[in-house]
N, C-alpha and C positions, 0 to 999 in steps of 0.2 A: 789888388783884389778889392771890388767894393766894400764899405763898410758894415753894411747888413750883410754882407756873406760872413765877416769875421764873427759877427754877432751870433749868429748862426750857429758856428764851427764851433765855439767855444764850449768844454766839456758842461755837462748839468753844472756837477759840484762848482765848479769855479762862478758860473752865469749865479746860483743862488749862495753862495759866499758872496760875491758882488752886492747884490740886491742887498744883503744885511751890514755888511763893513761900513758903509759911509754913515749908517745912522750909528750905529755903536759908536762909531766915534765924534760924531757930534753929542749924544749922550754925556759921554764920555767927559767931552773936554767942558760942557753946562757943568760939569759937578753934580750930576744927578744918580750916579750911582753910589756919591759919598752917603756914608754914613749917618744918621739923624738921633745918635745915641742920645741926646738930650730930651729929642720929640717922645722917644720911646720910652724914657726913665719918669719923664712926665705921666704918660699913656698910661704906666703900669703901676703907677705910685697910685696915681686914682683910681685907676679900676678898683686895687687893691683897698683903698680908703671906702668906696661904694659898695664892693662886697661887703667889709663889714660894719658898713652902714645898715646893709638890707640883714645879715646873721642877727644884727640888734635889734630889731625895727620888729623880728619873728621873735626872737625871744620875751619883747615887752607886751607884743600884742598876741601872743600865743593861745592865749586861753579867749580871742575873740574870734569869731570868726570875719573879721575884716583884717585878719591875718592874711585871708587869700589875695587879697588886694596887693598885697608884696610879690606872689607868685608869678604875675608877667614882668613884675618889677626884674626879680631875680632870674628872668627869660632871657629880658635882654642886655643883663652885666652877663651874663654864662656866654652869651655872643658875644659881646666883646672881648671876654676871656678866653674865646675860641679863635678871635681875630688875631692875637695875639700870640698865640700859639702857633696861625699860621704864617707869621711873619719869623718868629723865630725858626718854624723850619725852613724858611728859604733863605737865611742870612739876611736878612734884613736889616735885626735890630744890632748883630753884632759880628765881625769874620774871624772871633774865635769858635771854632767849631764845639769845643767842652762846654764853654759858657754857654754857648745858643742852645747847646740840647737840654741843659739846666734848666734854662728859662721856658722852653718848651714842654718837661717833663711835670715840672711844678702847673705851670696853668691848663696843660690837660690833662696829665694822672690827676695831680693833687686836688686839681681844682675843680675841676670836669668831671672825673672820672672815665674820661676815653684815654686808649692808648697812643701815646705821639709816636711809639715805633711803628706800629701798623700805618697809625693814619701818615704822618710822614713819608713811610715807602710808597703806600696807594700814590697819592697826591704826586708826587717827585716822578713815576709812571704817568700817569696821567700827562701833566706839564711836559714829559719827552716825543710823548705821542698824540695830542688831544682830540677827539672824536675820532682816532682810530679803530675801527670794529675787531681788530685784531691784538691791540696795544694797550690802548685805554680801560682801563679798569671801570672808569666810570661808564663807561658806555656798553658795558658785559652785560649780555641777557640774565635778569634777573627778576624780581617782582616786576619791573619796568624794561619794555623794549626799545629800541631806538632806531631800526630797519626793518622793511617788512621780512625779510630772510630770515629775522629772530624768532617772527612769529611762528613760524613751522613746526610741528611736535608740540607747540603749547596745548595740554587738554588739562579737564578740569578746573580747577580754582583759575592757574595760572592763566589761559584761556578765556576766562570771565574777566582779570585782571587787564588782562591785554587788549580786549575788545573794545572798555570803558577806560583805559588806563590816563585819558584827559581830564575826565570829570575826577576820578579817584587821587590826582596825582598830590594837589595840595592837601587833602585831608590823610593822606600816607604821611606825607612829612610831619604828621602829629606824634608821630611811631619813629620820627627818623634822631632822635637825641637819646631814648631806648637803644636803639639796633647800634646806632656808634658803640655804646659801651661793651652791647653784649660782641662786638666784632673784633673789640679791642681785647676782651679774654679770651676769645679763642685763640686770637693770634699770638697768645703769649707762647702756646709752644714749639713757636717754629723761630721763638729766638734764642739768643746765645746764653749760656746760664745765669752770667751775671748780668745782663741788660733784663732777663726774664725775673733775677730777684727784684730787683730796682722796679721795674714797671708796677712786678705786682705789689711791694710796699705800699705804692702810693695810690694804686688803685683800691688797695682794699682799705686802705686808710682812708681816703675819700669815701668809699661806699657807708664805713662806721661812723666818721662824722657827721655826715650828712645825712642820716639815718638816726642819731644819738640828738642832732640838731634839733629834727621836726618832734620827735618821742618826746624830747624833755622838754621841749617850749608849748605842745597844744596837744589835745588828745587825739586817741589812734586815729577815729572816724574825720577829723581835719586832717592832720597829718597825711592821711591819705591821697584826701583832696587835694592838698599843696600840691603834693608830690606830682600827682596826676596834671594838672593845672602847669605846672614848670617845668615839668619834661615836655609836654605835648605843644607850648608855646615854643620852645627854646629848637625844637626840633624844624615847626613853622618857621621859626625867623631863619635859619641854618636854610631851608628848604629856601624859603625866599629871596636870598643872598646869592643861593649857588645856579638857581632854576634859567635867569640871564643870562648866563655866561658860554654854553657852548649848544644846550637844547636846539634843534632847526637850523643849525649853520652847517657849511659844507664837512663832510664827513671824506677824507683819503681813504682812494680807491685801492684796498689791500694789497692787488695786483700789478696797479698803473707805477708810474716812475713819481718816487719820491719829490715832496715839495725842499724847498730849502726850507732855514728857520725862520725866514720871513714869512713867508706862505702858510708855512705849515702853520704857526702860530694868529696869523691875521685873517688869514682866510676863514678860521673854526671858530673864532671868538667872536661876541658880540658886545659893544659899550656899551652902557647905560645911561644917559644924561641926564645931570640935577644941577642941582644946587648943592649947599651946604649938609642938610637933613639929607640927600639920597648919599652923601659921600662916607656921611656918619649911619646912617641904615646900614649899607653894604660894607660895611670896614675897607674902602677904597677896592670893594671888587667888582665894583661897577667900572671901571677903570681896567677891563678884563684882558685886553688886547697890548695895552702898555707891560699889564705884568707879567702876560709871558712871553713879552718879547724880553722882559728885564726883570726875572724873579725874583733879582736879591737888591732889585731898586725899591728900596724905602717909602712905604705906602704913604708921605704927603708928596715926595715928587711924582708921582707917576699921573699928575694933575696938569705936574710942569710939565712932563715928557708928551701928554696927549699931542699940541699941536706939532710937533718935529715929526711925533710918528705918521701923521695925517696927514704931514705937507711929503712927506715921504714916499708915501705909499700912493699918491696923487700922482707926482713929478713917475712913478712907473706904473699909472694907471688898476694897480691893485686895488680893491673894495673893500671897503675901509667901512665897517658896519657901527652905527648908531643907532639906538632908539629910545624914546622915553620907558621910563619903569614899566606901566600898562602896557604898553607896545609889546617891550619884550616877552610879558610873560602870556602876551596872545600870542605870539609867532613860535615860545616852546610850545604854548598846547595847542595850538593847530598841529605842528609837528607830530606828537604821540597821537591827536585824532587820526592824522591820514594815514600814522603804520597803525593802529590797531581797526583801520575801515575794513579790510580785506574781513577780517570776523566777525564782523558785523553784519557784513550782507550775506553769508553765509546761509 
């Protein structure tokens, strides 16, 4: 039998098992899924010494108002303390599973005040399924659509939302470091009673700190401003970081026969290219396609791992997507412009 017949014959599962095996294990034997507990104990010593750097910094200059001058400060350690967060839940930093949700729970309850159980399960979905319209959490018709099938039945607000949803999209994420937290307490009821004590400990302990912080260091009319100023950057930078990563890329057909996890993960994802500053901007999730080929690969390899997966995915002709920062974020909002055109010309 010719050899492209066998090629052929060969069942899906096996042909996209194929496709991934040989990179895992070049992965594999680089030592790139080892462990980087020192990079990470570094990571979090400082963040930790920067946060309260900045709690000091509010406390001294409290009663100035170039107190607010701290507030994008405190924008983007809260993203770093978010990065951090999501490296603990994909094992990352450690493969005891206790420890890592410790480390997870401290820098978003304690730290953040979002939930790591909620946002953890979101995320962990998402990763299984990515721009699935049926799977993906992230891509669920919501303030934001991502097909024009979603637009269907939109009226009112949501409808206006959808029509304009390109131009509105970055100045929503001003709102999106707010809506994490309030999503994080609702979801506390649908967990178990003691992961629901523990979450809510720390989230309300974070709310009273954090809140006891801005009261006792400057008065109420600052205080407000901070507050308003540091959620609404930190929610931008969150927005900015995650907006490249799967926005305008191929969406699996709910219907069609499933991709393997090569496909499925490289086809959906898009990379970002920099330097040194876009690596540290994006907490290595410009590196979008390494990390869900290899979630619990430790965000300084997956820098290493780029060229293996692109000489990979070359050698069987797969598209292997890159672009600069700008680039990217004109290819998501072209994206939501052409699903929300149909309402437009309405």
């Amino acid at each position: 039998m010719p050899e492209t017949a066998a090629v052929v014959a060969e069942p899906p599962s096996r042909v996209a098992t194929s496709e991934f095996t040989p990179l895992l294990r070049t992965v594999r034997e680089a030592g790139l899924l080892d462990r980087r507990q020192g990079w990470y104990a570094f990571a979090i010593a400082g963040n930790a010494l920067t946060l309260a750097g900045a709690a000091t910094g509010i406390v001294l200059l409290g009663h100035s108002w170039w107190v607010l001058l701290l507030a994008p400060v405190l924008a983007v350690l809260c993203a770093r303390t978010a990065f951090i967060g999501h490296d603990a839940g994909h094992s990352q930093i450690t493969g005891n599973r206790p420890r890592g949700r410790v480390i997870g729970l401290v820098h978003a309850n304690l730290l953040l005040g979002m939930s790591y159980g909620w946002w953890n399960d979101k995320h962990n979905r998402h990763h299984a399924n990515p721009n699935h319209i049926d799977k993906d959490p992230d891509v669920k018709a919501d303030v934001l659509v991502f097909t024009s099938g979603q637009t269907a039945g939109r009226t009112g607000f949501r409808r206006w939302l959808t029509r304009y949803q390109a131009w509105l999209f970055f100045p929503l994420t001003l709102l999106e470091g707010v809506a994490l937290k309030i999503h994080g307490f609702q979801d506390l009821r649908r967990r178990s009673p003691r992961e629901r004590l523990v979450e809510t400990l720390l989230l309300v302990t974070h709310l009273l700190a954090y809140t006891a912080l801005l009261l006792t260091s400057m008065p109420l009319g600052t205080a407000l401003a901070f507050a308003a100023i540091h959620q609404a950057l930190f929610g931008l930078h969150l927005g900015m970081a995650f907006a490249p990563n799967h926005k305008g890329m191929e969406m699996p057909d709910p219907d069609g026969e499933g991709w393997g996890h090569l496909r499925r993960q490289v086809l959906t994802s898009r990379n970002v290219r920099g330097g040194i500053l876009t690596d540290w901007f994006l907490g290595g999730l410009n590196y979008q396609i390494e990390h869900h080929l290899f979630p619990s690969m430790p965000r300084p390899h997956l820098k290493l791992a780029q060229p293996l997966v692109r000489a990979h995915c070359r050698e069987l002709g797969i598209s292997y997507t890159e672009t600069g920062l700008v680039e990217s974020y004109r290819q998501a909002l072209r994206h939501m412009y052409e699903v929300g055109e149909p309402l437009r010309v309405e």
